[in-house]
N, C-alpha and C positions, 0 to 999 in steps of 0.2 A: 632648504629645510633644515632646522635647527638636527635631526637624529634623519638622516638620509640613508644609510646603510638598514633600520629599523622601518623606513616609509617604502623602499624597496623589498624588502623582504614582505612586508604586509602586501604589496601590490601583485608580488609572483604569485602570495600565497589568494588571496581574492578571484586571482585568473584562473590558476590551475587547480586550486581546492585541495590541493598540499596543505600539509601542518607545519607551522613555526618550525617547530623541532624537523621534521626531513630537511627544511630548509637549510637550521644549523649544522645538522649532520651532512650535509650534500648529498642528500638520500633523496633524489626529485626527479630522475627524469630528465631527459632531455627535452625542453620544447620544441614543437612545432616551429614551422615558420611565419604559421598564422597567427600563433600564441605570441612571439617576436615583435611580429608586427604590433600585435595589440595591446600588448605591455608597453611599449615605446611610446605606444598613443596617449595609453593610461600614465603615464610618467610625464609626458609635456602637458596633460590636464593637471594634473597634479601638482606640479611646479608653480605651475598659476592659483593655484590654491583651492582647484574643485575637490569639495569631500571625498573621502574613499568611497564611503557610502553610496555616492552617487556614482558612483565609474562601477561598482560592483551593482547595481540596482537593489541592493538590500542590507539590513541593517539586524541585528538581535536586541530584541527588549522582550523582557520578563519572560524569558525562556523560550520565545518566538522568533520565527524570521518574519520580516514584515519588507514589501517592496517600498522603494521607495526613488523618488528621482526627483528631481527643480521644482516640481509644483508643492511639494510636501518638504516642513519641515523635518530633517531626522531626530527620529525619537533617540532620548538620551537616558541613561541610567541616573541622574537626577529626578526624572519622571516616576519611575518605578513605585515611587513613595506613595505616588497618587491610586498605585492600584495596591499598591498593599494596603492602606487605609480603606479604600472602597471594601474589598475583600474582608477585611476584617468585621467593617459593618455589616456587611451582607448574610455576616454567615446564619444559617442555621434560618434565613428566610426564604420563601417556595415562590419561585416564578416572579423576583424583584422587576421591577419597570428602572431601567439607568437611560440619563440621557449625557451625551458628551457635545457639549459646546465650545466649535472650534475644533471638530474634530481632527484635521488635515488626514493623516494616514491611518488615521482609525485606531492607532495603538491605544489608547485608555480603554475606550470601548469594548473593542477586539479581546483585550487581557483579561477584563474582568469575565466577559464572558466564558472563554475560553476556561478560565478556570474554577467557574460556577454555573453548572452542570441547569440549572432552571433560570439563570435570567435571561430577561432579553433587551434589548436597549435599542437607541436612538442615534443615530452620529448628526450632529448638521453645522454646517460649512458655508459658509457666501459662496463660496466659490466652486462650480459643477466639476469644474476639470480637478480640481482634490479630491473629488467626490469620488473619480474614477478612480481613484488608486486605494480610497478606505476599501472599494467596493470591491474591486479584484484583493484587497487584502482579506476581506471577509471570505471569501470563494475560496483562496485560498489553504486557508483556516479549519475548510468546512464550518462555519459559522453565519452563513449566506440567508440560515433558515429561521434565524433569531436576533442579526443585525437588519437594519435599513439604515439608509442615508437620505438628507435631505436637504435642497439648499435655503440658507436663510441668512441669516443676520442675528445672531445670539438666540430671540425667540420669536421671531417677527414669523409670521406663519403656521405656525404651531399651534394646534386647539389646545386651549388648557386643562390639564389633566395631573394627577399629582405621581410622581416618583419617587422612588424611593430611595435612588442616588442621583445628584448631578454633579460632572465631573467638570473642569475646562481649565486647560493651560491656554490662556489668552495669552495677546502681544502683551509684554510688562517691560521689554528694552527700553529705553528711553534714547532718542537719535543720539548719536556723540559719543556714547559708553562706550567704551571697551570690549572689544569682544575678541573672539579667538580668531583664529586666521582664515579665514577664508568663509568664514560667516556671513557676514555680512553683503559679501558679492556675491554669492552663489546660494546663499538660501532664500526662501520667500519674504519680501520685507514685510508683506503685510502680515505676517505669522510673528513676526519679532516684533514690530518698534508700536512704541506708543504716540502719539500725536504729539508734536513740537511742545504742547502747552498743555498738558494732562497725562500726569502718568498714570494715573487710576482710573483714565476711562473705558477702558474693557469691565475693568472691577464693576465700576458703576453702575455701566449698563445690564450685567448679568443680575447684578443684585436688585436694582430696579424694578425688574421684570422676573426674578426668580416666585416671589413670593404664591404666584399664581400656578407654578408647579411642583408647590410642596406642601407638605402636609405637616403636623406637629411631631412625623416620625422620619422625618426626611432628611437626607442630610446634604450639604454641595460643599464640595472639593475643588479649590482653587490655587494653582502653581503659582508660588512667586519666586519675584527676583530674591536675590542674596539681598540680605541684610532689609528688606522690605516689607517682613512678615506683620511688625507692630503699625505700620501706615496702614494698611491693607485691612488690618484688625478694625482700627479705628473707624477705617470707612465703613465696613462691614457694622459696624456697633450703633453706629450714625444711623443707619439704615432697617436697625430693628433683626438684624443677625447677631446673636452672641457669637463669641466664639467656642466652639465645642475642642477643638485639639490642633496640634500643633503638629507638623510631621515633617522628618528630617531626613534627607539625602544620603548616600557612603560615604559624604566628606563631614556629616555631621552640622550642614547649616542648613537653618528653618527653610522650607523648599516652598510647604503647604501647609494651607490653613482650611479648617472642615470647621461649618457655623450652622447652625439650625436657625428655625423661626422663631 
């Protein structure tokens, strides 16, 4: 590990629910022998490159704790963009209809609800086993009583009905990129990579199929790669999506694009 003294301390503090600071001050406690053991564990995972995330089973996005483990990608504060744009359209409308495509851990969904007191929304996943963990995230939440989940394939399933927001950080990796350390082995590959020969076929297929769940007041929310926001536009334009706005992450690169009918 490039900062090991820094991955160990995160790792104490994830086990025993100590803060950074006791840490620095050696103001902690003495561990167990059980806690021993299972720091040790979590340290030879670790080394191998599995998330913290995943050794701790939970993650914070948008002022939330959300579970999370192998079947879900971790949600990341790049994301956040997506719900403060949702939120921002939202406001000030009674009982919005959001649907989240691709939802893995429920976090877009989950957020907006959570902080918009009448909407209710939709999560849907191909995949049932992600499904279980949006669902235990909503329960969680208390939000059990205004999320669902459903499995599908972007919209395949789904009676057509119009919303009022649709969210989705689809796969947009492309195989070969560069990515961070332990990504790639340890998170869900079909949540990251795009198809050998089509980087915009998530794009595609959402947009293809959106127009039947939106209305002239509708708006969808799409996470992209770095530096891919004007491809994505284009596609989007092609397809009879303007683009409505552009929205930027805490490092300040185009994350997301929001396009109407």
């Amino acid at each position: 590990m490039e900062e090991p003294k820094e991955e160990a301390r995160g790792l104490y503090c994830g086990l025993t629910g100590c803060s950074q600071a006791d840490v620095v001050r050696g103001d902690m406690g003495v561990p167990s022998s059980s806690e021993w053991a299972k720091l040790l564990s979590w340290a030879e995972r670790r080394a191998q490159g599995e998330p913290l995330a995943y050794l701790e089973g939970k993650v914070g996005f948008y002022g939330l704790e959300f579970k999370v483990d192998s079947r879900v990608l971790i949600p990341r504060p790049d994301s956040e963009c997506l719900v403060e744009a949702g939120l921002a359209f939202l406001q000030g409308k009674d009982s919005p209809a959001v649907l989240d495509l691709g939802t893995g851990s429920g976090c877009l969904l989950l957020a907006i609800l959570a902080n918009h007191e009448t909407a209710r929304g939709i999560g849907i996943d191909k995949d049932p086993e992600t499904l279980q963990v949006a669902e235990d995230n909503a329960n969680r939440l208390g939000l059990h009583g205004r999320a669902s989940f459903k499995a599908g394939d972007w919209f395949d399933g789904l009676a057509a009905r119009t919303f009022d927001l649709i969210l989705s950080n689809p796969p947009y990796v492309v195989p070969g990129e560069e990515m961070g350390p332990g990504v790639k082995e340890h998170e869900p590959a079909a949540a990251l990579f795009t198809p050998p020969d089509s980087a915009l076929d998530s794009y595609q297929k959402i947009l293809e199929g959106a127009g039947a769940f939106m209305g002239p007041e509708s708006l969808l929310i799409l996470e992209v790669g770095a530096g891919r926001v004007e491809e994505v536009s284009r596609c989007a334009e092609e397809l009879g999506f303007p683009t409505a706005g552009i929205h930027f992450d805490l490092s300040g690169i185009a994350r997301a694009l929001s396009v109407r009918l």
